[in-house]
N, C-alpha and C positions, 0 to 999 in steps of 0.2 A: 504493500500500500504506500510505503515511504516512496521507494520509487516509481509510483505512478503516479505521485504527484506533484512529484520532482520533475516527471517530462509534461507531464501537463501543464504547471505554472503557468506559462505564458495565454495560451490558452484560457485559461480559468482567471485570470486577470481582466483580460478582455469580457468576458460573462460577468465576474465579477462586477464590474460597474454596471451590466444591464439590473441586474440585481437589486445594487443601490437607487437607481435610478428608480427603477420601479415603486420599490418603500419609497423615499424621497416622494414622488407624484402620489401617495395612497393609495398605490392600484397591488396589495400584496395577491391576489388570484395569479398575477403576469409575475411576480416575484418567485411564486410558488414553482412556477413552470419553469422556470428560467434556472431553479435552486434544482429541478428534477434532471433536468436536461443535466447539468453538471454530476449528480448524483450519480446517475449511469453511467458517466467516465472511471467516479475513481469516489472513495467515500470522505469526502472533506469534511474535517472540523467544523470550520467556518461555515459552509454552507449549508451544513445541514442548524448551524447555530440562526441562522441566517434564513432557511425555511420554517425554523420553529418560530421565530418571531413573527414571518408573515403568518404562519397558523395562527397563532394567538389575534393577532387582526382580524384576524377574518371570524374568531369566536369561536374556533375549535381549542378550545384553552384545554383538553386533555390529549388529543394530537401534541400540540406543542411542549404539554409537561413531558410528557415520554421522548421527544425524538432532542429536548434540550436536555435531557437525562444520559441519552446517549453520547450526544457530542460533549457532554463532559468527562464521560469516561474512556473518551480514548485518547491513546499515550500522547497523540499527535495535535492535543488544544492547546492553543497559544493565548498568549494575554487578549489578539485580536477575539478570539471566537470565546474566548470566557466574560469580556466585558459585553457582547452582542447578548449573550445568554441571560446576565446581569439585568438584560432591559424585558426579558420575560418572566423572570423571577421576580422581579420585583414587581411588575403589572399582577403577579400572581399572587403576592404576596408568601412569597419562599424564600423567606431569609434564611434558610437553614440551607436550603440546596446549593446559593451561592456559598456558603459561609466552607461547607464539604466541598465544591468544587475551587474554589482558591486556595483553601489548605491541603486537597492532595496537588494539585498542581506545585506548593511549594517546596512540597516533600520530594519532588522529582528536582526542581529548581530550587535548592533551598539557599544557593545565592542572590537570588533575584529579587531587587529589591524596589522594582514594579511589586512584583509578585503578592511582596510581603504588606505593601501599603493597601492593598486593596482588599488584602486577607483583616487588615487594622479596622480598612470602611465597614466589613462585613459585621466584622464584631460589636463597632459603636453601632450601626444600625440594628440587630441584635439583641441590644443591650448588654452585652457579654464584655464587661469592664473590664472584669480581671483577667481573661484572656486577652484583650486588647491594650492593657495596660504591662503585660509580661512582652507582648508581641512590640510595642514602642521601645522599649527598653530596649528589647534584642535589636533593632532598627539602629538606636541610638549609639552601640557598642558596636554595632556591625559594619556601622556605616560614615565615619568619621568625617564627613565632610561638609559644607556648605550648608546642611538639609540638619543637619546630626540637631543643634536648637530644638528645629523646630521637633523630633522626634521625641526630645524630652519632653517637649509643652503638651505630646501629645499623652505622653505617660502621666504626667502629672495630670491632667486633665478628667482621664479615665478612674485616678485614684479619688480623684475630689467627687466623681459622678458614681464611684463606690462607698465612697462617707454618704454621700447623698440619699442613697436606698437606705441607709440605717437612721437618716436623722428625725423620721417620723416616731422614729421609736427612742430618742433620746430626748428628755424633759430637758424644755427650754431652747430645745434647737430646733430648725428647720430645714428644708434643704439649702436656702440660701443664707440660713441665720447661724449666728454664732451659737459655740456654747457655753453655760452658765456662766457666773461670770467668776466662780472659783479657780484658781487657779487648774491648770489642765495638769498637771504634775497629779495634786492631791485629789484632783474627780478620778484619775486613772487608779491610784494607787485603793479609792476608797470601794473604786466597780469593784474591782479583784476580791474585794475585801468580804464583801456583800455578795459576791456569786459564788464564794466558796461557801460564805457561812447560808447562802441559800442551799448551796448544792449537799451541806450535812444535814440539813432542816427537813431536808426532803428525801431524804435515804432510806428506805425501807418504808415511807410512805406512803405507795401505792401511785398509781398516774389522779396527780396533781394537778390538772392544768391550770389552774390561775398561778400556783408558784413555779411552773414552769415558765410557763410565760413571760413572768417578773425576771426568773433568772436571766432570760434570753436577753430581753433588754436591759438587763445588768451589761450583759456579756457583749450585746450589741454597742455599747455606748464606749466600752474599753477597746472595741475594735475599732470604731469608728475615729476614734483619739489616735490609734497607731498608722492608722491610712492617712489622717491631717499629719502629725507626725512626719509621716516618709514623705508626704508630695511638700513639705517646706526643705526638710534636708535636700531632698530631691534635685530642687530646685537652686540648691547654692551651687548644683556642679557647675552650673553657663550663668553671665554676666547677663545683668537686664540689660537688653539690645532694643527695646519700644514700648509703644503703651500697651501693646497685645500681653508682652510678657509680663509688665510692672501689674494691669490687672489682673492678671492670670493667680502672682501672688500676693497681692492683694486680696483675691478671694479665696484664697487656701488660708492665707492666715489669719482672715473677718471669719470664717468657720470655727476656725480653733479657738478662738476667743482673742489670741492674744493683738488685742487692739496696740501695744505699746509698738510694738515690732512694726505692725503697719504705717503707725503713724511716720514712724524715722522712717522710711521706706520712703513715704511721699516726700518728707524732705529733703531727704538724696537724692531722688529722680524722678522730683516733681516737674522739671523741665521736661520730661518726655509725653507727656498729656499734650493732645492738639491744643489746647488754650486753656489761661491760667484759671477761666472759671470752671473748670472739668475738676483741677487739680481741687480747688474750694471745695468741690460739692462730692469729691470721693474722703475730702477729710471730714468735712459735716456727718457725711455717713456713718463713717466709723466713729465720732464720739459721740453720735446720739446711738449707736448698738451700745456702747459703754457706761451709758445714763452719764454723762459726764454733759447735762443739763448748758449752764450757763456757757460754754465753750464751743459745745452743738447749737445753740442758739446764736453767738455770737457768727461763727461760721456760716448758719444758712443767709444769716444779716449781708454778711461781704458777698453772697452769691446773687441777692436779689439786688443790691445795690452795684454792682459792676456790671451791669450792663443784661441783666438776667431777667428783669423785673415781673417777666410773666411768666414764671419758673413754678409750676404747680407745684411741682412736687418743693422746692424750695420752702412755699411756702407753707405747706402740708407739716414739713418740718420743724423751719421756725416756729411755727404756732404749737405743733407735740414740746419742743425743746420745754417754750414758755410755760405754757401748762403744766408742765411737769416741774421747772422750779420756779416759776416765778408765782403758782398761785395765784392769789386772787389780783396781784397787778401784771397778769396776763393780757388781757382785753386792753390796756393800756398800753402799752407795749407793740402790741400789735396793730395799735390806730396809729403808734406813734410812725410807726413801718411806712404806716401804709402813705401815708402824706408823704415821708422823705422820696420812695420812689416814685411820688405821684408827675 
């Protein structure tokens, strides 16, 4: 088969774009035919990746699961015909058949570093973090070059969107909220504390479920501390290079609570913010997550007065900040706002 399609190439080049052409114009019936015609020479990857998609057009979506089944399993699929396949699976909703056919393909190519990024897409689409977040990593080590950055943001990324799934189940956090405002040292050390003396409480007890339960999200909130953990260390390997990465950890370490860290952060490479009112209104943020009232209030004040004035959320802010220390000369405060930027 290798060599029959080695002397056909030129050939099937030429087809090939009728092919294209065909999809291109919506006519996949003339696509289909065009895919047969080829079939009968010789059994290509591509093309039959290429008549599965015009099935799926035409609404034969179990024709097309089966014969893009096939072209993934043979030796002979390249990035072309597995990314063609991608646009069936996904109309199909089979994130799993892409997710199997880029990771055996890697397994044959396990240098390839196409290969390995689209095995990465498969898994964030998935939701499959922690294998997307081992697969970054290996990218990051593997691949030293130009890209290697961004390969860590993507690692880091996948760890913060694995704290994530736990933070429903951790009091006082959320997916995008910090937590408690206890030191992160003494929450870790106190979960441990707590799901062992859960886990003797419950020994010989019989099935449990509500102190099971509690254990879990004992145990959940200690894990979810070592995932914030590794994506901040994670993150000291590469220098901040923009505002992608400066927010990147920024919200790794607004999760972990530790507001101080961030703060200095903005002041070292708060120049990297498209404009100086971004930088204002990522510091606002973090010292109203830290109740630190009069300074979060002062804050949203420089955001609505430098040029921001119709800053909802700014003001949504200022006015939490006020209410919360200023009390009852809140409302005054807040008139007094509203005239300066009037």
């Amino acid at each position: 088969a290798r060599r029959q399609l080695a002397a056909d190439r030129p050939m099937a080049e030429t087809k090939l774009r009728a092919v294209y052409d065909a999809l291109d114009a919506r006519n996949p019936r003339q696509a289909i035919k065009h895919c047969n015609a080829l079939l009968a020479k010789a059994p290509y990857p591509l093309v039959k990746a290429l008549k599965a998609l015009a099935l799926e057009r035409t609404g034969k979506h179990v024709e097309a699961a089966a014969l893009a089944r096939e072209a993934a399993e043979s030796q002979l699929a390249d990035e072309a015909t597995l990314s063609t396949l991608c646009i069936v699976w996904r109309a199909q909703g089979r994130v799993e058949e892409a997710t199997a056919a880029y990771a055996s393909a890697l397994q044959r190519r396990p240098d390839s570093e196409e290969l390995a990024i689209q095995l990465f897409c498969c898994h964030m689409r998935a939701r499959a973090y922690a294998p997307a977040q081992l697969l970054a990593l290996k990218l990051y080590k593997g691949f030293p070059g130009a890209e290697a950055p961004l390969y860590l943001s993507w690692a880091v990324t996948a760890l913060l969107l694995q704290a994530d799934a736990l933070a429903p189940l951790v009091q006082g956090g959320g997916p995008a909220g910090t937590l408690p405002p206890a030191s992160v040292a003494a929450a870790s050390e106190e979960a441990k504390k707590e799901v062992g003396a859960e886990a003797k409480r419950t020994e010989g007890a019989g099935q449990d479920t509500e102190a099971d339960a509690e254990a879990k999200k004992k145990a959940d909130a200690v894990q979810r501390v070592k995932l914030l953990q590794l994506a901040v260390a994670m993150m000291g390997r590469e220098e901040v290079r923009g505002e992608g990465d400066l927010q990147l950890r920024l919200s790794a370490l607004r999760r972990l609570g530790d507001v101080g860290s961030a703060l200095c952060m903005i002041e070292q490479h708060g120049g990297l913010f498209c404009t100086p009112i971004e930088r204002i209104r990522a510091r606002a943020q973090l010292l109203e997550s830290d109740r630190r009232w009069p300074d979060a209030q002062a804050a949203h004040r420089d955001v609505l007065i430098g040029q921001a004035a119709d800053d909802w959320a700014a003001w949504l802010g200022f006015v939490r900040a006020a209410i919360q220390g200023g009390g009852a000369a809140a409302l005054g405060e807040v008139q007094a706002l509203m005239q300066q930027v009037r």
